[in-house]
N, C-alpha and C positions, 0 to 999 in steps of 0.2 A: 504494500500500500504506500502511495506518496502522497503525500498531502503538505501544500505549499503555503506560507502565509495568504492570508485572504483579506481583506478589507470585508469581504459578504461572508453572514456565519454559513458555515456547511458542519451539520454535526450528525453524526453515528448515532438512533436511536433503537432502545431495546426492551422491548414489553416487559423482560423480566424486571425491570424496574420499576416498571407499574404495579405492580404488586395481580400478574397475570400469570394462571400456573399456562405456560406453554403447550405443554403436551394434552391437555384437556383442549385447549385453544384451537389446536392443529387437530384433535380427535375429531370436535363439533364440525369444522370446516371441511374438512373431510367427508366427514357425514352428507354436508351440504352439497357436494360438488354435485351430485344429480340435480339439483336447481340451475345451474350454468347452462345457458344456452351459444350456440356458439355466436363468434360475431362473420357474418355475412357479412359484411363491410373488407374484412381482413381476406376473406376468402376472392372476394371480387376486385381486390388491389392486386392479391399474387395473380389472378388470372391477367391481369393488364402488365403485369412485370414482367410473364411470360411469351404475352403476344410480342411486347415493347422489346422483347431483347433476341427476335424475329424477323424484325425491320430493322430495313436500312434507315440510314440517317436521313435521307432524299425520303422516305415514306414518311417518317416519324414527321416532317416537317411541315410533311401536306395534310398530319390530321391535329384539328383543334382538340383543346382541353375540352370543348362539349363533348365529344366520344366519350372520351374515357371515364368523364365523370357521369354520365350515362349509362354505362359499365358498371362502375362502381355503385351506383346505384339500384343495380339489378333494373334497369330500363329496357337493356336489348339484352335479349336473350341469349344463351350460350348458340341456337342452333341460332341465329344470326349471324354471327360472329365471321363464317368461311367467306355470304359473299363479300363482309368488308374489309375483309382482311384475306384477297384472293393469293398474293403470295406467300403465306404463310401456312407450309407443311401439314398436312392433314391427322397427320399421327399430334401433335402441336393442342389440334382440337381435341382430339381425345385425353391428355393429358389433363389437360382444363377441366373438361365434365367429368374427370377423375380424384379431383382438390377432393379432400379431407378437409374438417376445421381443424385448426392447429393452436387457436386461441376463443375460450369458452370466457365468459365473464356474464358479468352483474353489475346494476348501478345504483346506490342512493344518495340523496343529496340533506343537506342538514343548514340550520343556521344556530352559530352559536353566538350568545349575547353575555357580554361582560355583567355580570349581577353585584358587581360591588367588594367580593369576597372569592367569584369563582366563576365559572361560565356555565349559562342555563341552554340545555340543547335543545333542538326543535328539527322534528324530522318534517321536510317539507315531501310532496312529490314531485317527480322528476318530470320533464318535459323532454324536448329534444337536447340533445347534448353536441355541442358545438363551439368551439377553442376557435371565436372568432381573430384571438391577438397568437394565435402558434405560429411557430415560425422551426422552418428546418434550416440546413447550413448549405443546401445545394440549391441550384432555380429549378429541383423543381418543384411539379405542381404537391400541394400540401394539401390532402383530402380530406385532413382534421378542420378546415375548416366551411368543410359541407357539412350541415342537422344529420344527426343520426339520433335512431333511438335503440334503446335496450332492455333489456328485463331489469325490473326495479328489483333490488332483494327482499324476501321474503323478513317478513318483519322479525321469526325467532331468531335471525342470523344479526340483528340489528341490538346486538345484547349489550350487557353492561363490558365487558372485555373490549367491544367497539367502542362505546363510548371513551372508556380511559385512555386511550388510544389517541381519540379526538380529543380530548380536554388538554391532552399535551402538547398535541398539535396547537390548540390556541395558546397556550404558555407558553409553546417557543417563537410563536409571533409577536406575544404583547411583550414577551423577552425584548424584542429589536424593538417592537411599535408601541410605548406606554399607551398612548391616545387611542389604541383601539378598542372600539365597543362591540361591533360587530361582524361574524364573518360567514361566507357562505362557503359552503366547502362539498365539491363531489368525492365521490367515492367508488371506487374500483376494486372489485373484486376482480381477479382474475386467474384463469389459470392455464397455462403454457403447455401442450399434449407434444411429443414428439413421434411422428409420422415419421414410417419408412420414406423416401427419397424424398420428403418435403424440408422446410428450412421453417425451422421452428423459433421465430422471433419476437423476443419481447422489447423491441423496440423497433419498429416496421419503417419509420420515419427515417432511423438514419441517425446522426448526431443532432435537435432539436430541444427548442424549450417549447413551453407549453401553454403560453401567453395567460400562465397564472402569476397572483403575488407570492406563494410559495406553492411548497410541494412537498411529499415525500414521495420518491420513487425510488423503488417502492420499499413495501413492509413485505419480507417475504414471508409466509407462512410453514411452507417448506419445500425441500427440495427432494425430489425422488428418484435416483438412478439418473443422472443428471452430470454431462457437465458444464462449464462455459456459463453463461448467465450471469456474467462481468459487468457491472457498474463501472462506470468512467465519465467521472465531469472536468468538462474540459476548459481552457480559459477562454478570454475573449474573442481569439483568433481561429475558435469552433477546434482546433488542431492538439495543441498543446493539453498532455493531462494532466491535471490535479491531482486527480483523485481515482485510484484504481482499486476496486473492492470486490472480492465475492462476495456477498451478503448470505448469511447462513440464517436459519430458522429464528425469529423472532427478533430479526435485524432490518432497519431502515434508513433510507439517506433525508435528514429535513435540509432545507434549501431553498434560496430567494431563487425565482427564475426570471420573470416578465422584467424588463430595464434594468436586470442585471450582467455581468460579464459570463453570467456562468451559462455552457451547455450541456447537454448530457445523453448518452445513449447507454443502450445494456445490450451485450454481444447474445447471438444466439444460443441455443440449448443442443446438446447431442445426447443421446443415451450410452449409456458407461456401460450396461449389458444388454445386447442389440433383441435377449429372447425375453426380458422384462419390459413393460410399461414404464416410462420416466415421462414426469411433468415438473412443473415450478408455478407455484403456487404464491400469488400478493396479493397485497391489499396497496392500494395507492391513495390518494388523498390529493385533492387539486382546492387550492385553498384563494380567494378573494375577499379584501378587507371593504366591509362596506360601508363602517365610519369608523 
């Protein structure tokens, strides 16, 4: 791990210090993973990553960003796909209508309000979910900021273990921000599946921030048969790293992201034994101060 002076805090957070027994933590969540629906979204960006690295550059240049986010969309259909993309390999389409999900999740949102002594939570419902201010480190197109929506989580998974979780998260913000009263904050359940010949990525973007006022990314829950799934925040020139971490079971990164210098990705997942199941399991938190 390297970790360089910082002017912005970045700090190492770990449930056990919440006074959170772990292994019940990961037992319950686990339990829960049959709730996780996969994200469609993820699935219909690999299918454009694969058409995309099909075409020439002379192709790529004669189709607009309405295709793809079309695509991504699930607007046209897989069996549309050959006549507009007549150069591209027909074995190519089948591979496509062959995607597995490779990343399941869940979403809820919450506001917490400074009470004088502590922070009072309030679980709101979720709408579409859209990182109008993200930003990745390449031009290109950034499909975090098309609406999507998700399975909200299941209220027993929204326990007090969540909550402590959260209340530290507003303590490390009123930590940097005294003046803050209130914050709205999403939430990420997720969990990382590794598929034979697919690329199993918890960070799809790339190197990117998340055009939140902070973040933890993420809390991992745990990791199973697993390797890679490297934390790396980078300095202001997207390039340069900070900060280089495995994050192990009841470990998380908090972090300023939006007008800050800091970027950040997490390298892919492989399976450590190819005849076992391996996944990576978090929780994230996307945090905005609203006075």
């Amino acid at each position: 791990m390297l970790l360089k002076e910082l002017d912005t805090p970045i700090s190492i957070v770990n449930v056990i210090d919440l006074d959170i027994d772990l292994e019940k933590m990961k037992d319950k969540l686990r339990k829960g993973y049959k709730e996780y629906e996969p994200d469609a979204y993820l699935i219909q960006k690999n299918k454009i990553e694969i058409l995309q690295s099909h075409l020439s550059q002379n192709e790529l240049d004669k189709i607009g960003n309405g295709v793809w986010i079309k695509i991504y969309k699930g607007e046209i259909p897989d069996s549309d796909l050959p006549e507009i993309f007549p150069s591209v390999p027909s074995d190519v389409f089948l591979k496509i209508s062959s995607l597995q999900p490779t990343r399941m999740r869940l979403i809820s949102e919450c506001e917490l309000t400074w009470e004088g002594m502590g922070w009072g939570i309030q679980r709101i419902p979720c709408g579409t979910f859209q990182q109008t201010e993200a930003t990745i480190s390449t031009n290109d197109l950034d499909y975090r900021l098309i609406p999507r929506k998700f399975k909200e989580l299941p209220e027993y998974l929204f326990d007090e273990d969540l909550k402590k979780i959260l209340i530290q998260v507003g303590d490390k913000v009123k930590e940097y921000n005294n003046f803050v009263k209130k914050l709205s904050i999403s939430i990420h359940h997720t969990l990382i599946l590794c598929i034979p010949d697919q690329i199993s990525s918890n960070s799809p973007e790339g190197i990117h921030q998340d055009g939140m006022d902070y973040i933890v990314s993420a809390l991992v829950v745990e990791r199973n048969n697993v390797s890679g799934g490297k934390s790396i925040i980078y300095g202001a020139d997207a390039r340069t790293p900070l900060l280089n971490i495995t994050l192990q079971s009841g470990q998380g990164i908090f972090q300023p992201d939006k007008g800050s210098e800091l970027w950040h990705a997490v390298t892919p997942i492989s399976l450590i034994n190819p005849n076992e199941p391996g996944y990576r399991s978090t929780i994230g938190f996307d945090v905005l101060i609203l006075e």
